[in-house]
C-alpha positions as CSV (number, residue, x, y, z in Angstrom):
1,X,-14.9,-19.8,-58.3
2,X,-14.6,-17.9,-54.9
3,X,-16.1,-19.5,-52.0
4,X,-17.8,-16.7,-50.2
5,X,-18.7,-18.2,-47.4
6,X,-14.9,-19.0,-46.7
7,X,-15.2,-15.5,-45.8
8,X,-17.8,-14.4,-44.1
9,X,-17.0,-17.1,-42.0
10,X,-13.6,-16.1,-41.0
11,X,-15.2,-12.9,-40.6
12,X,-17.4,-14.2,-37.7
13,X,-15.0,-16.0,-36.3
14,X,-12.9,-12.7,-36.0
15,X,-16.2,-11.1,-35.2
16,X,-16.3,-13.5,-32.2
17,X,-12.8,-12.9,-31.0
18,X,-12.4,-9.1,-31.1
19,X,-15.5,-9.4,-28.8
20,X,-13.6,-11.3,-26.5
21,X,-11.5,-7.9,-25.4
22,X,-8.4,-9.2,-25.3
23,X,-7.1,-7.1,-28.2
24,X,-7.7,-4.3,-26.1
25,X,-5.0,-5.4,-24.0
26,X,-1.6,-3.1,-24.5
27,X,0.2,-6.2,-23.5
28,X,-1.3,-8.3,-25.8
29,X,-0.7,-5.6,-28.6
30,X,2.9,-5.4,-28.2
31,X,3.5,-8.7,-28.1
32,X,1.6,-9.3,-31.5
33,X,3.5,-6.8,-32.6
34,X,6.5,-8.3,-31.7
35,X,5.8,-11.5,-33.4
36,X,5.2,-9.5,-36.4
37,X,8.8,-8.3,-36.3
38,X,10.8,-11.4,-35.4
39,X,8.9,-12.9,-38.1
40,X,9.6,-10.0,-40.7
41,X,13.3,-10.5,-39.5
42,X,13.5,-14.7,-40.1
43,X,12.0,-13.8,-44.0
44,X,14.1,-11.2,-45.0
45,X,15.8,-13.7,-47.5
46,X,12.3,-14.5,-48.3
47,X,10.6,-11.2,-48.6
48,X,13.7,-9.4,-50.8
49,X,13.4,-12.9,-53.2
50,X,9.9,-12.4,-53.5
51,X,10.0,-8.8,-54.2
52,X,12.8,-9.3,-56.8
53,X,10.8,-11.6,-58.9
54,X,7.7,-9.3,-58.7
55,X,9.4,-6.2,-59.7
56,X,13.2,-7.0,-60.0
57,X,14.0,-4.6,-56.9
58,X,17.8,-4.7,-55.4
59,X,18.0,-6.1,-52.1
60,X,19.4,-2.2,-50.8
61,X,16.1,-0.8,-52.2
62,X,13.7,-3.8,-50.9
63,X,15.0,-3.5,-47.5
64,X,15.3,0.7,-47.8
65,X,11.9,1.0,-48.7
66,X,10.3,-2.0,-47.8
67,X,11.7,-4.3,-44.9
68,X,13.5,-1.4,-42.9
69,X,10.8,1.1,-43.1
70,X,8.0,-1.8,-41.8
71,X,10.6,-2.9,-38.7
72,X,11.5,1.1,-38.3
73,X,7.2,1.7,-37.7
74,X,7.1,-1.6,-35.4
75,X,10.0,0.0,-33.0
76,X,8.7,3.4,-33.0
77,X,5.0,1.8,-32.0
78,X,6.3,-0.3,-29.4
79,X,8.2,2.8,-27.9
80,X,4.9,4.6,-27.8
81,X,2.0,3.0,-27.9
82,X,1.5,2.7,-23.7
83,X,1.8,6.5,-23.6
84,X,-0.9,7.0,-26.8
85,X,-3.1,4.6,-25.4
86,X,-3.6,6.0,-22.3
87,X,-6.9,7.8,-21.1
88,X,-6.0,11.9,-22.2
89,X,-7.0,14.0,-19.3
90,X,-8.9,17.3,-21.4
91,X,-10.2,20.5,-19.4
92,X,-13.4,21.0,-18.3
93,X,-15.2,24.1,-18.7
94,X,-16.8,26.2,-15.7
95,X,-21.1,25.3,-17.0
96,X,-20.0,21.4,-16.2
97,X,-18.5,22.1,-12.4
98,X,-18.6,19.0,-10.7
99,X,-17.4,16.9,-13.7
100,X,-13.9,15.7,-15.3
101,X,-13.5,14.8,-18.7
102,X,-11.3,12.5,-20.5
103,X,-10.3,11.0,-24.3
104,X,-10.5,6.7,-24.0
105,X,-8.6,5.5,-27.2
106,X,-10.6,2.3,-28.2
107,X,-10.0,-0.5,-31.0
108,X,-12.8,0.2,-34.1
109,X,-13.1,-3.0,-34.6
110,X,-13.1,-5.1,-37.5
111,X,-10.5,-3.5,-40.2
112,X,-9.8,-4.6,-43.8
113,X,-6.7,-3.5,-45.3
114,X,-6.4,-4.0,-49.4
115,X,-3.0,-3.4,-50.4
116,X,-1.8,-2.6,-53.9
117,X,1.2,-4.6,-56.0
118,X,3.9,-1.9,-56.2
119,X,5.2,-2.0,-52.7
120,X,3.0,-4.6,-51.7
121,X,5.1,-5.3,-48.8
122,X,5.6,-2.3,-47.4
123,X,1.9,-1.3,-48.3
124,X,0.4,-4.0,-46.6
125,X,2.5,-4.0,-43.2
126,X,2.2,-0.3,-42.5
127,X,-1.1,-0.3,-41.9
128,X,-1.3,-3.7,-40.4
129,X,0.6,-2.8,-37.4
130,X,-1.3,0.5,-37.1
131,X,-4.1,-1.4,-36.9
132,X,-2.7,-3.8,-34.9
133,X,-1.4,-1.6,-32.2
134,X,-4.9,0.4,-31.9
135,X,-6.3,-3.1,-30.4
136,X,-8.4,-4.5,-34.1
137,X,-8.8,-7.6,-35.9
138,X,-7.8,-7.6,-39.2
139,X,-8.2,-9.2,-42.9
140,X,-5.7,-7.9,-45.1
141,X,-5.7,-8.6,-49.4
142,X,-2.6,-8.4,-50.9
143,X,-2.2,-7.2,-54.4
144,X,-2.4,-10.7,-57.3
145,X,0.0,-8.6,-59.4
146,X,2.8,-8.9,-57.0
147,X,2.3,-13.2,-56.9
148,X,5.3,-14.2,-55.3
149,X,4.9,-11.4,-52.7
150,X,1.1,-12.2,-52.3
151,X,2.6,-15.6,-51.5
152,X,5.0,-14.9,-48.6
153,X,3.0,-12.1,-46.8
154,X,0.5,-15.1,-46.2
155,X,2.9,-17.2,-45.3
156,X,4.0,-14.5,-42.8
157,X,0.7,-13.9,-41.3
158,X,-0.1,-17.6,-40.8
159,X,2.4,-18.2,-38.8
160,X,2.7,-15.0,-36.7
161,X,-0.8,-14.9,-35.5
162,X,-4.4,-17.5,-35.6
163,X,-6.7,-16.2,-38.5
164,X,-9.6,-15.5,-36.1
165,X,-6.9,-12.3,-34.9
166,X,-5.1,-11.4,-38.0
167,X,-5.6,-13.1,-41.5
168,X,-4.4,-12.9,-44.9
169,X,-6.3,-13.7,-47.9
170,X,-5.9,-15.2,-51.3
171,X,-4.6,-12.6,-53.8
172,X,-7.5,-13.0,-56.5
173,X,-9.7,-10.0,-57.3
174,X,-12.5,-11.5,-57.0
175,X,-11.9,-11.8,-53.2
176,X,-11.7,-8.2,-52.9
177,X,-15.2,-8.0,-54.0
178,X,-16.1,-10.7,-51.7
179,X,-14.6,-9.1,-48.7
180,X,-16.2,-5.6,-49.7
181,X,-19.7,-7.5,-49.7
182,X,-18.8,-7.8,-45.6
183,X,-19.8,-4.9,-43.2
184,X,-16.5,-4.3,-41.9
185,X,-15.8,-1.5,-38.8
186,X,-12.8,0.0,-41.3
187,X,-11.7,-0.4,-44.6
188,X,-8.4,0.8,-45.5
189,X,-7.1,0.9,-49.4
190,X,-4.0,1.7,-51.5
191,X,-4.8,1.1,-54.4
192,X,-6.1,3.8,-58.2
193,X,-8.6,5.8,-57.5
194,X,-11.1,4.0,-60.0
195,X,-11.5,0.9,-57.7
196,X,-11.1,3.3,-54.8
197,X,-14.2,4.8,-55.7
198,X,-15.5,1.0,-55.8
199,X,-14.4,0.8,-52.3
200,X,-16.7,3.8,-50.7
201,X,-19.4,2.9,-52.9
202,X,-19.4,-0.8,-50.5
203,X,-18.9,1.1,-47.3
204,X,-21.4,3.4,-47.7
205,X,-23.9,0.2,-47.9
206,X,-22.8,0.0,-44.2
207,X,-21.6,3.4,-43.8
208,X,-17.8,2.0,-42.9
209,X,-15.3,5.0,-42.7
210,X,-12.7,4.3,-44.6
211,X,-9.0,5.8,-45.7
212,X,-8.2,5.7,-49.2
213,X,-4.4,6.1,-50.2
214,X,-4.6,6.9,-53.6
215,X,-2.1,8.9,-56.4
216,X,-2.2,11.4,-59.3
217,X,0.2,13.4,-61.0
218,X,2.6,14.7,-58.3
219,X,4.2,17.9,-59.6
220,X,8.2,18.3,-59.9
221,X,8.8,21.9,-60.2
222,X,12.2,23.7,-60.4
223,X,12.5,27.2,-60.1
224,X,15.2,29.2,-61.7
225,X,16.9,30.0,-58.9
226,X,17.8,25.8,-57.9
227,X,20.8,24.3,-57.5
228,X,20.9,22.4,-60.6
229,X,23.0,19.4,-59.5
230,X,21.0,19.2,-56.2
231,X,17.8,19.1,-57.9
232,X,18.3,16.4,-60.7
233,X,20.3,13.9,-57.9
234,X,17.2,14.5,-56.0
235,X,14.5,14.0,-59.2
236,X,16.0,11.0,-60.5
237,X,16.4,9.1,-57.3
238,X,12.8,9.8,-56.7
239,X,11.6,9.1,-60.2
240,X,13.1,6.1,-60.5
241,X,12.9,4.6,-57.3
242,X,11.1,0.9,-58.1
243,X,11.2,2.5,-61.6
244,X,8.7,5.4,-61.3
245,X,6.3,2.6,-60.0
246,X,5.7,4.6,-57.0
247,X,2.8,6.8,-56.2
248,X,4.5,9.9,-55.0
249,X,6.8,9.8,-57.6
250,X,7.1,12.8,-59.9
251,X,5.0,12.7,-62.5
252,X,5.5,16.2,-64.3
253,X,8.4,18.2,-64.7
254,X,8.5,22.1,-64.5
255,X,11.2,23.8,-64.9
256,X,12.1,27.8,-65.2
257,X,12.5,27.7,-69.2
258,X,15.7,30.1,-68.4
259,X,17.5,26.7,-66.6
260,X,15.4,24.3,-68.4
261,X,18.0,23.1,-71.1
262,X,20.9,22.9,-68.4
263,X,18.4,20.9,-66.0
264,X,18.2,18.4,-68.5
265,X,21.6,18.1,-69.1
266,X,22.3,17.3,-65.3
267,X,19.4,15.1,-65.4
268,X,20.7,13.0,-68.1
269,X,23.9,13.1,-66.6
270,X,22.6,12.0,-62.9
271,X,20.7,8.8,-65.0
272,X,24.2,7.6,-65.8
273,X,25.8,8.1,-62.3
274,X,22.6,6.6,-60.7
275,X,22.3,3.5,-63.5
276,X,25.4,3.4,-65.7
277,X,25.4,3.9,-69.7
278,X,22.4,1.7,-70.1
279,X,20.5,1.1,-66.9
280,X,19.2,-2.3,-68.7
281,X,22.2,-4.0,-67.3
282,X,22.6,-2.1,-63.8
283,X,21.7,-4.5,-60.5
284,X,20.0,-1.2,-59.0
285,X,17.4,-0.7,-61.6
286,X,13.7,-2.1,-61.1
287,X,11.2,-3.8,-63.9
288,X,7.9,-3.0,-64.6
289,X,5.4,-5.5,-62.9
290,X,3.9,-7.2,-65.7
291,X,3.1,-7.2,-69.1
292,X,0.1,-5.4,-69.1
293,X,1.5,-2.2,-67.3
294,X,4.9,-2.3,-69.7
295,X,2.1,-2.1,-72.5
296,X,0.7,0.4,-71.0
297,X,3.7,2.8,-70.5
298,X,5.0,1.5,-73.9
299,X,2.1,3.3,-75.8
300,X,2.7,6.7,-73.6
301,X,6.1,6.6,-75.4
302,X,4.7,8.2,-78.5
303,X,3.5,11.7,-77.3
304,X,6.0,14.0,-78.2
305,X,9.2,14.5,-78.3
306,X,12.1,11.9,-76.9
307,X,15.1,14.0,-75.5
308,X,16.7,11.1,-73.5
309,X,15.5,7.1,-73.4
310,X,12.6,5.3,-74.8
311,X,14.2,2.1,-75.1
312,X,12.1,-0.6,-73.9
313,X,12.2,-4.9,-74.1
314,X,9.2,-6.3,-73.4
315,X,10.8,-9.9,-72.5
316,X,12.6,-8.4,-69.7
317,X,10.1,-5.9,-68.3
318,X,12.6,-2.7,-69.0
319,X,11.9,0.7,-69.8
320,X,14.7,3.3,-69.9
321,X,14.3,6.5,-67.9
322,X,12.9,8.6,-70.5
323,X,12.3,12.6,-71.0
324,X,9.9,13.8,-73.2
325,X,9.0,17.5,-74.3
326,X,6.4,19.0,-76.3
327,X,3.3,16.3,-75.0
328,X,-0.2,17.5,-76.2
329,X,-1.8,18.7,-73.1
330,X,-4.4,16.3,-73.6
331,X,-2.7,12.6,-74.2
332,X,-3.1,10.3,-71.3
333,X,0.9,11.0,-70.9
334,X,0.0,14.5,-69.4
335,X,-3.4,13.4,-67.8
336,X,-3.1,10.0,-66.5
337,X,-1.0,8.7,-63.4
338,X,2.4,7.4,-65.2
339,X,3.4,5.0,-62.4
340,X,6.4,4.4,-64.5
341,X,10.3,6.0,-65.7
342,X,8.6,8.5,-67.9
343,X,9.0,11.9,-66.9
344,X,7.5,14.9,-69.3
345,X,9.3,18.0,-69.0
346,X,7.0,21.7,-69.4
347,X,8.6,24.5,-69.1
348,X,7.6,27.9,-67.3
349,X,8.1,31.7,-67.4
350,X,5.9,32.9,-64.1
351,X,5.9,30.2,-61.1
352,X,2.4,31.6,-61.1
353,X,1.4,30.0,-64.1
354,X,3.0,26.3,-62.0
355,X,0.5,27.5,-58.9
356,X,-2.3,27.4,-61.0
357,X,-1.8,24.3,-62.9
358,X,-1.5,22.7,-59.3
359,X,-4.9,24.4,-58.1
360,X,-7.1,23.8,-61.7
361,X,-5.9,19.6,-62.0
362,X,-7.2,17.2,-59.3
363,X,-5.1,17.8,-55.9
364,X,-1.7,15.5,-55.8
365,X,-0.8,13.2,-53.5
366,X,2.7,15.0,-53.5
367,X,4.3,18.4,-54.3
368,X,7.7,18.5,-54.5
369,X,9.5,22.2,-55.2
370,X,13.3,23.1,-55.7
371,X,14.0,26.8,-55.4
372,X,17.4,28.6,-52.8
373,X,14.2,31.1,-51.9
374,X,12.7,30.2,-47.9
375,X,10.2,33.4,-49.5
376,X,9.4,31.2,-52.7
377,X,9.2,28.1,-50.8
378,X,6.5,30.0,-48.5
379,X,4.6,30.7,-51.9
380,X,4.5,27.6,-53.1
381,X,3.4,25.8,-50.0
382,X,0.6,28.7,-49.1
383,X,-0.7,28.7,-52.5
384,X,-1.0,25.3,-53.2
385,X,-3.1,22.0,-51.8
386,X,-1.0,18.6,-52.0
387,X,-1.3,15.9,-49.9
388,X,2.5,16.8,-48.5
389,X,4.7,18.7,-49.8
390,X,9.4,18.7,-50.0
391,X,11.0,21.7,-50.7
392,X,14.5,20.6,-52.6
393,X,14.1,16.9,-52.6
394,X,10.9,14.3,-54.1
395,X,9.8,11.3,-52.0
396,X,11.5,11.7,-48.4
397,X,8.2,12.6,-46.2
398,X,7.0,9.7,-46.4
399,X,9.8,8.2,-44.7
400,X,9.5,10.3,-41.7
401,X,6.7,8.3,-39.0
402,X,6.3,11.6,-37.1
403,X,4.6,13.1,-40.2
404,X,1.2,12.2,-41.3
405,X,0.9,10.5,-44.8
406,X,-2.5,10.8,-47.0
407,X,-3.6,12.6,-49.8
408,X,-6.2,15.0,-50.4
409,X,-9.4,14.8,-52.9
410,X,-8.5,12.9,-55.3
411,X,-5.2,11.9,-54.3
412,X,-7.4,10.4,-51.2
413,X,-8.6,10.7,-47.3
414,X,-7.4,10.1,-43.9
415,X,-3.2,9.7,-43.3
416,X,-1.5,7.0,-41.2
417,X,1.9,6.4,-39.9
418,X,3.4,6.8,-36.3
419,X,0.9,8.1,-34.1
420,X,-1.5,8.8,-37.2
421,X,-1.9,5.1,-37.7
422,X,-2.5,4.4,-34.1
423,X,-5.2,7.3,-34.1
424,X,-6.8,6.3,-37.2
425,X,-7.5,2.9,-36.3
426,X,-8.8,4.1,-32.7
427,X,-11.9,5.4,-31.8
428,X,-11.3,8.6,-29.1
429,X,-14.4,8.5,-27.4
430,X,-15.1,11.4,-24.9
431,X,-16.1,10.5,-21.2
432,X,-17.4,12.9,-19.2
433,X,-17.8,11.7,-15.0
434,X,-19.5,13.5,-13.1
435,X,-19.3,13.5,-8.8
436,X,-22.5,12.7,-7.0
437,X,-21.5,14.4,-4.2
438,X,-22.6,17.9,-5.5
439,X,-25.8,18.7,-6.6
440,X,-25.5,22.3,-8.0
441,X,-27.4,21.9,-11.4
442,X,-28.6,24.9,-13.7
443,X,-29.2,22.2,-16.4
444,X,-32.6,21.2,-15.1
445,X,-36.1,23.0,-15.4
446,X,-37.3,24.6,-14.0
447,X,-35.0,27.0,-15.3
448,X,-36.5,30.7,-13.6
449,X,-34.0,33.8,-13.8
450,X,-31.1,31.4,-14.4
451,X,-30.7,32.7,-18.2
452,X,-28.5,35.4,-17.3
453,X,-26.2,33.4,-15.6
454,X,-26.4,30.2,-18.5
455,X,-25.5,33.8,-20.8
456,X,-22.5,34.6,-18.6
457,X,-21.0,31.3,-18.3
458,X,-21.0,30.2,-22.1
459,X,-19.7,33.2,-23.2
């Protein structure tokens, strides 16, 4: 049984210091930010352990896309964040003479991160230091699916800051619901879009903003024009990456039906330089988190036709990368999020026919288009809506923290990282001073034959 009152009383308590100001301190920022990182760096051992018994990763791809990318967003922060932080000087026009305006970047407030199980490192960090370096306190719920995980970020946060600043909760959902009953200043979520929709129907109760990272099917499409060997390097790495349990991942294959057959050649032939023969005994190849999601993918397996793969043991967690043709339009394999090594391949005459697909199914979280073509590339980008989009590679935007990350409709709202995070975890409030030593004022009645003039300055 959950104690509620656990909560809303650590709630208070944060409630109580945030109102203290000292978050708002850039000083006291960086060096919370600081601790983070020296702490992240003493449980490396810890954090790639934990992460291998949740979803079996290698310790190159925990620190790749977990560890390193966390400690690479800390640095970049601490570079920047005096300079972002700073009161942003913004023109005045001619109708307020007498007056200077300015942006103030101030903490929201009280922010509630819920992270989900599939980098749930990586996924809880990222926005923690955003929201630490914009001057909040902050709850964060890790995902109960990733346990040992769950277990060490906790561990983390308890002894890199006091609860009443920054706190980690138990992993059970139950507490999500518990948090969500709070009236929080920000909610941030990674997580499906069914509980995501859970999520705004709580903030709205308070009217919280909130940023929802969520998924869908991210489209893989190669035109006939690719370079073939580029292209399946490029999709296999980012399909199987944490074994396809990623939420950019590829998720649908197009290709040009005049390259399609040699495509899947190189594709199968990419698998075994990637994973070996059989991928079951390779130290680079992730498991699928639990039972319940191998059952899941397990039962996609049967819509239609195998062309490489579909091996699976359930005692181990392993599915083999598998392609599949022919999938009725209409099975959860071609309507669903996979979130695992299952790729179905569809294959096209007119890129046109691709376009529309994109622009008639819910918008993805990520496009990804191979093609020699800067022309077609410009197509495909123009004619399309994707939360972000590579042209002749999958996955590698998100790894740049000068871009914006986020989806769009129903791949989500609002994008973080870099300077993104800071922003969308600050308020930018406007201030407008105005000198007392001048007392030229058309605002005021009575107003006369100043109409003209009103007329001539606005324009």
């Amino acid at each position: 049984m959950i104690d509620k009152e656990k909560y809303a009383d650590l709630y208070e308590r944060q409630k109580l210091f945030f109102n203290e100001h000292i978050t708002r301190e850039i000083p006291y920022r960086l060096t919370a930010l600081d601790r983070l990182r020296e702490g992240i760096i003493e449980h490396e051992a810890d954090i790639m352990q934990a992460l291998q018994a949740d979803l079996g990763k290698s310790p190159f791809e925990s620190y790749s896309t977990e560890i390193g990318l966390v400690l690479s967003e800390i640095r970049y922060m601490q570079r920047h964040l005096s300079s972002w932080a700073a009161d942003r000087r913004c023109t005045t026009p001619l109708v307020l003479f007498g007056s200077r305006s300015h942006i103030h970047y101030e903490p929201r407030g009280m922010v509630l991160v819920i992270a989900p199980w599939n980098y749930p490192f990586n996924l809880v960090m990222l926005p923690l230091v955003g929201a630490i370096a914009a001057g909040n306190c902050v709850v964060v719920k890790p995902s109960g699916e990733a346990p040992h995980m769950a277990a060490c970020v906790q561990q983390l946060i308890d002894e890199c800051f006091v609860d009443e600043y920054v706190a980690a909760t138990e992993s059970d959902m139950e507490v999500t619901d518990a948090l969500l009953s709070l009236r929080w200043d920000y909610i941030f979520y990674t997580g499906s879009g069914a509980y995501g929709r859970r999520v705004m129907e709580a903030a709205a109760s308070y009217l919280t903003p909130v940023t929802l990272e969520l998924g869908g099917k991210s489209p893989c499409i190669v035109d006939d024009d690719a370079d073939l060997r580029t292209a399946a390097h490029r999709i296999v790495w980012g399909k199987l990456l944490n074994a396809g349990q990623t939420c950019i991942a590829p998720d649908i294959l197009f290709v040009h039906e005049k390259v399609k057959e040699a495509l899947i050649k190189a594709v199968i032939e990419e698998i075994k330089i990637q994973y070996g023969d059989n991928p079951a005994l390779s130290p680079d190849y992730p498991r699928i988190v639990n039972a319940r999601h191998f059952d899941r993918l397990a039962v996609l397996l049967q819509y239609g036709r195998i062309v490489h793969g579909g091996t699976t043991d359930r005692d181990s967690l392993y599915i083999e990368p598998t392609l599949i043709e022919g999938a009725p339009d209409t099975s959860s394999l071609m309507t669903d999020e996979i979130f695992g090594p299952i790729l179905p391949v569809i294959p096209f005459a007119d890129i046109d026919d691709c376009v529309e697909y994109v622009n008639e199914h819910p918008t993805p979280l990520a496009l990804y288009y191979f093609t020699s073509s800067k022309k077609r590339a410009r197509y495909m980008i123009n004619h399309t809506a994707s939360g972000g989009v590579c042209i002749n590679d999958t996955i590698v935007h998100v790894v740049n923290n000068r871009l914006p990350f986020g989806g769009l409709g129903a791949s989500g709202m609002g994008a973080y990282h870099g300077r993104y995070s800071f922003e969308l975890f600050s308020h930018a409030k406007p201030v407008v001073s105005t000198t007392t030593r001048l007392h030229f004022d058309m605002k005021c009645a009575p107003y006369a034959n100043r109409l003209r003039w009103v007329k001539r300055l606005l324009r």
